[in-house]
SESE-440920 format. One record per residue (C-alpha): x, z, y; chain; residue number from 1. Coordinates in nm, 2 decimals. Layout:
SESE-440920
- u,w,v,kette,nr
- X,Z,Y,A,NUM
...
END
This chain:
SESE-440920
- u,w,v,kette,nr
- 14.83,-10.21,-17.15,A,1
- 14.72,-10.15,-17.47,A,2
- 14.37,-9.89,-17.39,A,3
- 14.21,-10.11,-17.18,A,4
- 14.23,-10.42,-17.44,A,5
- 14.05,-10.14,-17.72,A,6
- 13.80,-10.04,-17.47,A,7
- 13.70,-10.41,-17.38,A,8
- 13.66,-10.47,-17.79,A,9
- 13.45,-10.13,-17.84,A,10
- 13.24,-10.27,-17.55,A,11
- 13.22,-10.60,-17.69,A,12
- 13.10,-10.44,-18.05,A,13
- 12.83,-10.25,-17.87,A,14
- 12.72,-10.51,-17.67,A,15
- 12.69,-10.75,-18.02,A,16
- 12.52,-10.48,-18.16,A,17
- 12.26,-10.40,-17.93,A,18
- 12.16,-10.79,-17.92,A,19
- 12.15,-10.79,-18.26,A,20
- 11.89,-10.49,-18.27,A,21
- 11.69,-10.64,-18.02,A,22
- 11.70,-11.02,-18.18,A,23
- 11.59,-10.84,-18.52,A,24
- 11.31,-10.63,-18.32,A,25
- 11.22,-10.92,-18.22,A,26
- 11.20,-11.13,-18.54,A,27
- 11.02,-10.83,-18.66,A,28
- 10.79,-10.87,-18.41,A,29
- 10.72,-11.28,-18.41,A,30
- 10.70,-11.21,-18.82,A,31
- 10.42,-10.94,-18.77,A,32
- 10.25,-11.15,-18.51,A,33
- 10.27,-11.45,-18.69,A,34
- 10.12,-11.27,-19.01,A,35
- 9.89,-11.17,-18.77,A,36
- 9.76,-11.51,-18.68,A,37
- 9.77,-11.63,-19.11,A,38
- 9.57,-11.33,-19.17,A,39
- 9.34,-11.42,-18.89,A,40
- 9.29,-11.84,-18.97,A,41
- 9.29,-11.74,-19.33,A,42
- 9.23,-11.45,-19.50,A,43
- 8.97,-11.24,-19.21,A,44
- 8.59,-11.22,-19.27,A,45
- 8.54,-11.49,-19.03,A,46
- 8.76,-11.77,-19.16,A,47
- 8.62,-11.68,-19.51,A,48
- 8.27,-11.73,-19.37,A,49
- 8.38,-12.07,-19.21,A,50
- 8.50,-12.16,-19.51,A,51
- 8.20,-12.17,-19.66,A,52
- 7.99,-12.31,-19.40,A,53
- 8.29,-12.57,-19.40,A,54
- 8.22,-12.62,-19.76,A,55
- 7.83,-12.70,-19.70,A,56
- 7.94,-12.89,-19.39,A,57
- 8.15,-13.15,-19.63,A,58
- 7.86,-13.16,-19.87,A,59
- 8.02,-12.95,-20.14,A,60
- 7.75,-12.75,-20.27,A,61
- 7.97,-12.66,-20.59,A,62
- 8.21,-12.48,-20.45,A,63
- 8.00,-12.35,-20.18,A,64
- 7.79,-12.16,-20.49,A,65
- 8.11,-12.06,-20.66,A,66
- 8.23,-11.88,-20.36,A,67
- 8.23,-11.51,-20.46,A,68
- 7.90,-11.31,-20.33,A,69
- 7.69,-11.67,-20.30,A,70
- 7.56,-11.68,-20.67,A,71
- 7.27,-11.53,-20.75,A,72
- 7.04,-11.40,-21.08,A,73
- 6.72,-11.35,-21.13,A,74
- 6.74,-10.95,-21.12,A,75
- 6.92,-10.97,-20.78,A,76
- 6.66,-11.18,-20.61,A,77
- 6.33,-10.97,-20.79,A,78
- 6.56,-10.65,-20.62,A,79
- 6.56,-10.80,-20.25,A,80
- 6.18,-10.88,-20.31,A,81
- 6.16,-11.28,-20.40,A,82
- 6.09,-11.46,-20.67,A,83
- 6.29,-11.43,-20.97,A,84
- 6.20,-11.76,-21.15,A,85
- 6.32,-11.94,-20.81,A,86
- 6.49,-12.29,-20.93,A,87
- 6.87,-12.41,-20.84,A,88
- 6.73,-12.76,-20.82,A,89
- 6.83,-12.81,-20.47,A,90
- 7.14,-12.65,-20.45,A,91
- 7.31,-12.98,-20.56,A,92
- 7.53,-13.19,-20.31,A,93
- 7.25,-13.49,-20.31,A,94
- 6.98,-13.22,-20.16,A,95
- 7.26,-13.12,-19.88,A,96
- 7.17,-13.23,-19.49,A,97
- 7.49,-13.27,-19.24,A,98
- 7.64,-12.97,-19.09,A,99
- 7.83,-13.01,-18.77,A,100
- 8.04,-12.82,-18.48,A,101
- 8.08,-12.48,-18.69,A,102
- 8.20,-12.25,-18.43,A,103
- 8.21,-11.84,-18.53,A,104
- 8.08,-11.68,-18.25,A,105
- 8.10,-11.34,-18.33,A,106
- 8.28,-11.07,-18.60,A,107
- 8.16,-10.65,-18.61,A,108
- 8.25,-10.43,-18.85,A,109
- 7.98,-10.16,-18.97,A,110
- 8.18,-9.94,-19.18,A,111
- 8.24,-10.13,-19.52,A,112
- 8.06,-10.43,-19.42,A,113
- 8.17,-10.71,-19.16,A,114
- 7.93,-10.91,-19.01,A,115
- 8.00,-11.24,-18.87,A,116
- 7.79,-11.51,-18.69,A,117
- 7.83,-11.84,-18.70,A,118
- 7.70,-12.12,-18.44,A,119
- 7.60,-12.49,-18.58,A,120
- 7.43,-12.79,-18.52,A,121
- 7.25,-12.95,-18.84,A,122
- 7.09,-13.31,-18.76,A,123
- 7.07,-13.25,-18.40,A,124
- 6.90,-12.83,-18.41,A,125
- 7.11,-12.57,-18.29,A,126
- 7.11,-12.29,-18.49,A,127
- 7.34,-11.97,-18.58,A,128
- 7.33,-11.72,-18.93,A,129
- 7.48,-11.41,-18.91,A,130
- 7.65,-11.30,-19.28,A,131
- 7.74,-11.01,-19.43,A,132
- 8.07,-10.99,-19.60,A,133
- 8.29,-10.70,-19.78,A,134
- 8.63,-10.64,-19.94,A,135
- 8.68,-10.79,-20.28,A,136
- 9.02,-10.70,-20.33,A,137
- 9.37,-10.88,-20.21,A,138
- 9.62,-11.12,-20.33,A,139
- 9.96,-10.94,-20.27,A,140
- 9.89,-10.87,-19.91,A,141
- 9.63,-11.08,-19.82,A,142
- 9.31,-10.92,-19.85,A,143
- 9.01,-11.12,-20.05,A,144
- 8.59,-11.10,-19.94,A,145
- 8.32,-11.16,-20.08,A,146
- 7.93,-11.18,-19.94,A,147
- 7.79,-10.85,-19.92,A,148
- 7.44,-11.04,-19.92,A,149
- 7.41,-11.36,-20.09,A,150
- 7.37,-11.63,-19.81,A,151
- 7.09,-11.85,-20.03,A,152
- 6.75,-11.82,-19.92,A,153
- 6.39,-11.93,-20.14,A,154
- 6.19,-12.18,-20.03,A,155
- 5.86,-12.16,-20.11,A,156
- 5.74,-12.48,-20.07,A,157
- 5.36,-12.56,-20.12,A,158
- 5.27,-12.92,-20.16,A,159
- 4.89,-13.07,-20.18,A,160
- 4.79,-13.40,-20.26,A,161
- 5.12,-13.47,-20.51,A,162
- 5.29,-13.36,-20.72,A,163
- 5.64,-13.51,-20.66,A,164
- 5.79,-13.48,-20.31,A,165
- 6.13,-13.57,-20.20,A,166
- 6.39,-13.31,-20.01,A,167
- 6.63,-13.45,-19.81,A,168
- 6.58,-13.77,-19.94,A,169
- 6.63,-13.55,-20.36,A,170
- 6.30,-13.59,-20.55,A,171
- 6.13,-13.30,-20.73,A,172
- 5.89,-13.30,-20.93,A,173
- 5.70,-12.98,-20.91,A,174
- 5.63,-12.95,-21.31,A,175
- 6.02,-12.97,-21.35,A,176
- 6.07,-12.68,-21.11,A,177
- 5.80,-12.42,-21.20,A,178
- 5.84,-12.19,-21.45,A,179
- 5.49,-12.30,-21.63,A,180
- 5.64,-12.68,-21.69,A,181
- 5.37,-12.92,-21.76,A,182
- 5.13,-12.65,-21.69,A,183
- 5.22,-12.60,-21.32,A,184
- 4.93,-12.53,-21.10,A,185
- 4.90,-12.80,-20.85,A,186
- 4.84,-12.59,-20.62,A,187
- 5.12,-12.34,-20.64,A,188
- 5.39,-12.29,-20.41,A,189
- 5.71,-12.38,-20.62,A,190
- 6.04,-12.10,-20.51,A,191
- 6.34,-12.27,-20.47,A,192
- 6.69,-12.16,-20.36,A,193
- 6.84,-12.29,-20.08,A,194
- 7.17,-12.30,-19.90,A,195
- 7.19,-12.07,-19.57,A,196
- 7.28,-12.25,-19.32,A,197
- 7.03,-12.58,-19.44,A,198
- 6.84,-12.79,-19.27,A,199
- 6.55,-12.93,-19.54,A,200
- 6.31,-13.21,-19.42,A,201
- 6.03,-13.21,-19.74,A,202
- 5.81,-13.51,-19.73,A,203
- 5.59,-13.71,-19.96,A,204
- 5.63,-14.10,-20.00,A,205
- 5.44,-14.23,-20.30,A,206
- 5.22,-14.56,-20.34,A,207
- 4.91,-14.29,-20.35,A,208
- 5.04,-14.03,-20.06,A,209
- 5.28,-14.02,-19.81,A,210
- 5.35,-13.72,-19.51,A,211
- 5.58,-13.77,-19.20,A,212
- 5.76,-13.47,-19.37,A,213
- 5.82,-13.08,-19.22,A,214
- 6.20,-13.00,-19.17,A,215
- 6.26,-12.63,-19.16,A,216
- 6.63,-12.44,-19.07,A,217
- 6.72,-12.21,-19.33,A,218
- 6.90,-11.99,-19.12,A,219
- 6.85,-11.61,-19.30,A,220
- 7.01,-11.55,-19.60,A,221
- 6.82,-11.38,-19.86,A,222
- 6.51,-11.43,-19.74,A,223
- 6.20,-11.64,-19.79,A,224
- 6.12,-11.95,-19.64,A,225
- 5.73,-12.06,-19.66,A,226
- 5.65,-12.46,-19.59,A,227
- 5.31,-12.58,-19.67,A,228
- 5.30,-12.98,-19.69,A,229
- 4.95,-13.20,-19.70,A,230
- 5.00,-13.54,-19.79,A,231
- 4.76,-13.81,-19.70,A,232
- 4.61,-14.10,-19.92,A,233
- 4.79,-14.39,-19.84,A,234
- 4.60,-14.74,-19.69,A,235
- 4.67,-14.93,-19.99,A,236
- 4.57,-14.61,-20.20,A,237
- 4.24,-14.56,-20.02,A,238
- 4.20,-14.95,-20.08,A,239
- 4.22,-14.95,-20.46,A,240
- 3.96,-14.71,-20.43,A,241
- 3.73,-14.86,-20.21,A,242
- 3.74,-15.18,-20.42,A,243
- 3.67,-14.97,-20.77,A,244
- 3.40,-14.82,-20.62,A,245
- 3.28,-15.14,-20.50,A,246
- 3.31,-15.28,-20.87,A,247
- 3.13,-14.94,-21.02,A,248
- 2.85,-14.97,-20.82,A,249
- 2.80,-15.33,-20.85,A,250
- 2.79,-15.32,-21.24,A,251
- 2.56,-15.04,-21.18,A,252
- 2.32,-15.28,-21.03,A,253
- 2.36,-15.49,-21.33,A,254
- 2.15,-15.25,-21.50,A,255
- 1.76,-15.37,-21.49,A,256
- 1.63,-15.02,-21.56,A,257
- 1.49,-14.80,-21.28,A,258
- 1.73,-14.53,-21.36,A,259
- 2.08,-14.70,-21.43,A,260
- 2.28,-14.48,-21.67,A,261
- 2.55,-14.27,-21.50,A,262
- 2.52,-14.43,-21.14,A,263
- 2.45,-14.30,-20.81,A,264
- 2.11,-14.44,-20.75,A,265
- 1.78,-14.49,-20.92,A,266
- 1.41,-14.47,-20.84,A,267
- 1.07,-14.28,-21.00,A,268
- 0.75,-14.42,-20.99,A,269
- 0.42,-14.24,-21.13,A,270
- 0.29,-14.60,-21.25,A,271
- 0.43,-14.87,-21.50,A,272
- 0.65,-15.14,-21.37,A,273
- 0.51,-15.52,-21.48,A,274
- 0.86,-15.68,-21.53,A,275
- 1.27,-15.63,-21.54,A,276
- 1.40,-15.42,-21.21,A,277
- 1.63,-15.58,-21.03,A,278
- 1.89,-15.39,-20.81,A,279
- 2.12,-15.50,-20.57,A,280
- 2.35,-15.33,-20.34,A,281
- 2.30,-15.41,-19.96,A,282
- 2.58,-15.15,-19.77,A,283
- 2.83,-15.03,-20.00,A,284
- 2.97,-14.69,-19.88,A,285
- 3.28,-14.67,-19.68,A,286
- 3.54,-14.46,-19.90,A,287
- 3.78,-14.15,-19.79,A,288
- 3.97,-13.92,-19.99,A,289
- 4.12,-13.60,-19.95,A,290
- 4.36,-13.38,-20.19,A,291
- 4.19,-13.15,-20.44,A,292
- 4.43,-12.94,-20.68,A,293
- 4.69,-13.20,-20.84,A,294
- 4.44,-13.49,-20.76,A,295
- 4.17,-13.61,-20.51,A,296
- 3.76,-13.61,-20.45,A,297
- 3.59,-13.87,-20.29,A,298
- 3.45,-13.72,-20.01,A,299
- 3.08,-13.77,-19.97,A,300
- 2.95,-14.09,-19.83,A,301
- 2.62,-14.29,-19.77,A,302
- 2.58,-14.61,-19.93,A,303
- 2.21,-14.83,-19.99,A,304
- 2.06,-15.02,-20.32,A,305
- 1.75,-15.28,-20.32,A,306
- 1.53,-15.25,-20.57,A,307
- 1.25,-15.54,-20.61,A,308
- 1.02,-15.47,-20.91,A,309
- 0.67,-15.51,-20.97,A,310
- 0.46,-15.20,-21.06,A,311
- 0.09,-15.18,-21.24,A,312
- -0.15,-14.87,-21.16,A,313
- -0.23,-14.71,-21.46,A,314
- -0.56,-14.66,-21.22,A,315
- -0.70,-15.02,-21.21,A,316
- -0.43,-15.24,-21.37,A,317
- -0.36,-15.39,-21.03,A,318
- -0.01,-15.53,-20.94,A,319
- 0.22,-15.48,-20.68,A,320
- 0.55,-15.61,-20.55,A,321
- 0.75,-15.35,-20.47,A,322
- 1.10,-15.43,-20.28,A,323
- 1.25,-15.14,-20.12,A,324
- 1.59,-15.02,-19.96,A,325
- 1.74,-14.65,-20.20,A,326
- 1.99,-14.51,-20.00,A,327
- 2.21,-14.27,-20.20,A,328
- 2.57,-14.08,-20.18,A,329
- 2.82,-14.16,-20.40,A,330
- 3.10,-13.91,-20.43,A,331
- 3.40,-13.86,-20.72,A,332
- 3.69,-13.75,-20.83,A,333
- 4.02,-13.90,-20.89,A,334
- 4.29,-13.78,-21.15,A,335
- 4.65,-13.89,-21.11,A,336
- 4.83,-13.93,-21.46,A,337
- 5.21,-13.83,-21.49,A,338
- 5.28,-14.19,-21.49,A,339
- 5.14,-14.23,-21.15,A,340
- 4.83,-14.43,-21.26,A,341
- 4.47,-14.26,-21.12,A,342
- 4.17,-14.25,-21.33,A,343
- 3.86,-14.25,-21.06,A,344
- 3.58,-14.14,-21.18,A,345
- 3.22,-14.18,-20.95,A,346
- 2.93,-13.95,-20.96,A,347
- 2.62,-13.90,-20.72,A,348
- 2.41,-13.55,-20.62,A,349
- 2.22,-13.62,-20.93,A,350
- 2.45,-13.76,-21.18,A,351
- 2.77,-13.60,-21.41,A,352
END
């Protein structure tokens, strides 16, 4: 009887064996799988893209620009062809707009470089970047990326009529952004970097000049992003102006000369006058302004004087009344100080 019993245990050890090879194949296999997944949700080209866009999506510029790859210096951006004095002004948290439904739609790799696209919506516009990314090393054995091509961008934002404008709600100031400081020509473009993906909405709300605004997706990364911006006098602006004018040329008529100093209007006569001119205005002009460098002009308009004087021919000594309607144009410039004041400044074809 005894065989059979030592068969049946040899059996039994084989058996026990054999399930234990194929449990451990089989841990093996969940372990590999399930590195396979970590690697995938956290250490692949895509999940360190959506990282980043996740980053930007939370409002964390920060650590957005610290990711490895986003940084950039001014050699790096005169290399890929854009300016090199570009300002980091707006890559700040406050100039961030809202991210949403970051989706990665794609991931091909081109040798060395991996290039992944991701799908968005930012404030309502769809809209997808496609990045480049690279090796940068590993962690034990996780492998680390890094952008192959920095995913900011340069705005190069050109603004007329101000020289303050607000970006997603940041202000800027364009003499703290360019390069030439107080010097900044008004009617520069100023470069500024910008996140990729960003949606900035520039627009101009001062008590002088205000814009609906221009929003603009900033959807390729390293390249540059031109946005011209005219703002328009505001009512109350154009107001205060019409009333100074108004005031000039009134006090201008105060002047009982036929040619009142520095104004507008005057008259010539080939004879003598008999007594004091008297002017008056009878339509004042109606006053519009457009931009001009980092202030305005007043653009040409028609405006009438009365003159009523009596004039003596140097002929026969007779006199005359003379009461006529001088039309004229009155025209002029306005300079906006860095405290926001204007100093207006009215001139005619004939005056300085």
């Amino acid at each position: 009887m005894q065989p059979p019993a030592k068969r049946r245990r040899r059996r039994s050890l084989a058996l026990d064996l054999t399930l234990l090879g194929v449990v451990g194949a089989v841990l093996v296999a969940a372990v590999f799988a399930a590195w396979g997944v970590i690697e995938r949700e956290f250490y692949s080209p895509s999940a360190f893209v959506e990282r980043y866009v996740g980053l930007l999506a939370d409002g964390r510029a920060s650590d957005a620009l610290a990711m490895p790859g986003v940084a950039v210096n001014s050699s790096d951006l005169e290399d890929a062809g854009l300016p090199p004095t570009a300002s980091d002004a707006l890559l700040r948290s406050a100039a961030l707009a809202a991210i949403d439904d970051v989706r990665v739609t794609s991931e091909e790799t081109d040798g060395d470089i991996t290039r992944v696209t991701v799908a968005y919506t930012a404030r309502g516009y769809e809209g997808s970047t496609t990045f480049s990314v690279e090796r940068d090393g590993s962690v034990g054995p996780a492998p680390t990326w890094r952008f192959a091509k920095s995913p900011l961008a340069v705005m190069n934002l050109t603004v007329t009529g101000s020289m303050s404008f607000d970006v997603n709600g940041f202000q800027v100031d364009k003499r703290q952004v360019s390069p030439d400081g107080m010097d900044a020509d008004p009617l520069a473009p100023v470069a500024m970097l910008v996140f990729s993906p960003g949606l900035y909405s520039v627009s101009v709300d001062t008590a002088i000049s205000s814009t609906p605004g221009v929003a603009v997706l900033s959807d390729s990364p390293f390249h540059a992003i031109p946005i011209e911006v005219e703002a328009q006098a505001t009512k109350q602006f154009v107001d205060v102006v019409q009333h100074r004018v108004e005031e000039f040329l009134t006090e201008c008529a105060t002047q009982q000369v036929l040619q009142p100093t520095a104004c507008p209007f005057g008259y010539f006569v080939q004879d003598r006058i008999d007594d004091t001119p008297t002017w008056s205005i009878v339509t004042q002009p109606t006053v519009a302004v457009e931009p001009e460098g980092a202030g305005w002009r007043i653009l040409p308009a028609e405006a009438v004087a009365h003159l009523d004087v009596d004039i003596r021919s140097i002929f026969d000594g007779r006199v005359r009344p003379l009461s006529e309607d001088v039309p004229f144009i009155v025209k002029g410039t306005i300079t906006v100080q860095p405290d926001g004041s204007a100093s207006i400044v009215v001139t005619g074809p004939d005056t300085q």
